[in-house]
C-alpha positions in Angstrom: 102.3 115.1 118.8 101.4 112.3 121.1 102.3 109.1 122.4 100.9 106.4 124.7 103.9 104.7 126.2 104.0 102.2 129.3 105.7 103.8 132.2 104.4 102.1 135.9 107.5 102.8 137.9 107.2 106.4 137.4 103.3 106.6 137.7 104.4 105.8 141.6 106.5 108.9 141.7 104.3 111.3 140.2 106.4 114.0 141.7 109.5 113.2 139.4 107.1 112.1 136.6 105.7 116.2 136.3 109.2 117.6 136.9 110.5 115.4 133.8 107.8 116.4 131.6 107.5 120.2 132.8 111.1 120.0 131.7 110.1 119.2 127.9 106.6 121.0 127.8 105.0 118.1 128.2 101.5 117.2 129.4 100.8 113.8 131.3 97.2 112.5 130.5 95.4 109.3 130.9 95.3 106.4 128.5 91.6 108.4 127.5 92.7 112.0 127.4 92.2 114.7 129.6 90.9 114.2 133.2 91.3 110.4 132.7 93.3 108.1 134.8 96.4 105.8 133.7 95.5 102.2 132.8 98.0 99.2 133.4 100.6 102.2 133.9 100.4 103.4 130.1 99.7 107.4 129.9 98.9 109.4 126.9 102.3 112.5 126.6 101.4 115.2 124.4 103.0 118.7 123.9 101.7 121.3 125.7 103.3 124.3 123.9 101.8 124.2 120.2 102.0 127.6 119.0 104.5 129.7 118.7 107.2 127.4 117.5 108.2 125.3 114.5 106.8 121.6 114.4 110.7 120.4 114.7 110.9 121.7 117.8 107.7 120.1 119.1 108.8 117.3 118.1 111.9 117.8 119.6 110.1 118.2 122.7 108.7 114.9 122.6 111.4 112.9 121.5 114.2 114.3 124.2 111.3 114.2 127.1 110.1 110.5 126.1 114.0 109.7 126.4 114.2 111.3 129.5 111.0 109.5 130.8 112.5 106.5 129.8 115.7 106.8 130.9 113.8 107.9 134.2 111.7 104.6 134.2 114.5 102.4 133.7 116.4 103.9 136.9 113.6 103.0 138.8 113.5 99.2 137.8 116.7 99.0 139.5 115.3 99.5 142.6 
């Protein structure tokens, strides 16, 4: 699974950004795949662990990590 989703606040705390989706085995690409950069702050979150489990739990992994990456995003407006 995939999804390109508009986080700018986080893109400037790439640090956090990794740690978040390391948490959820996600991988962080640009708005045109692998090796690309981020455009307008939008990125391109994808599962990195495919095999091995069931597709709920991938998707799992994608909905509780783009929540956290939101949630994440949204702390950082504040400041």
């Amino acid at each position: 699974a995939s999804v390109h989703i508009k986080l700018p606040n986080l893109a400037n705390d790439m640090e956090k950004f990794k740690s978040i989706a390391d948490k959820y085995y996600l991988q962080i690409r640009g708005t045109d795949g692998e090796h690309s950069q981020s455009k307008g702050g939008v990125f391109d979150i994808s599962n990195y662990r495919r095999l091995g489990i069931t597709e709920v739990e991938a998707v799992q992994d994608m909905i509780d990590g783009v929540i956290a990456l939101i949630d994440a995003e949204k702390s950082l407006e504040a400041f």
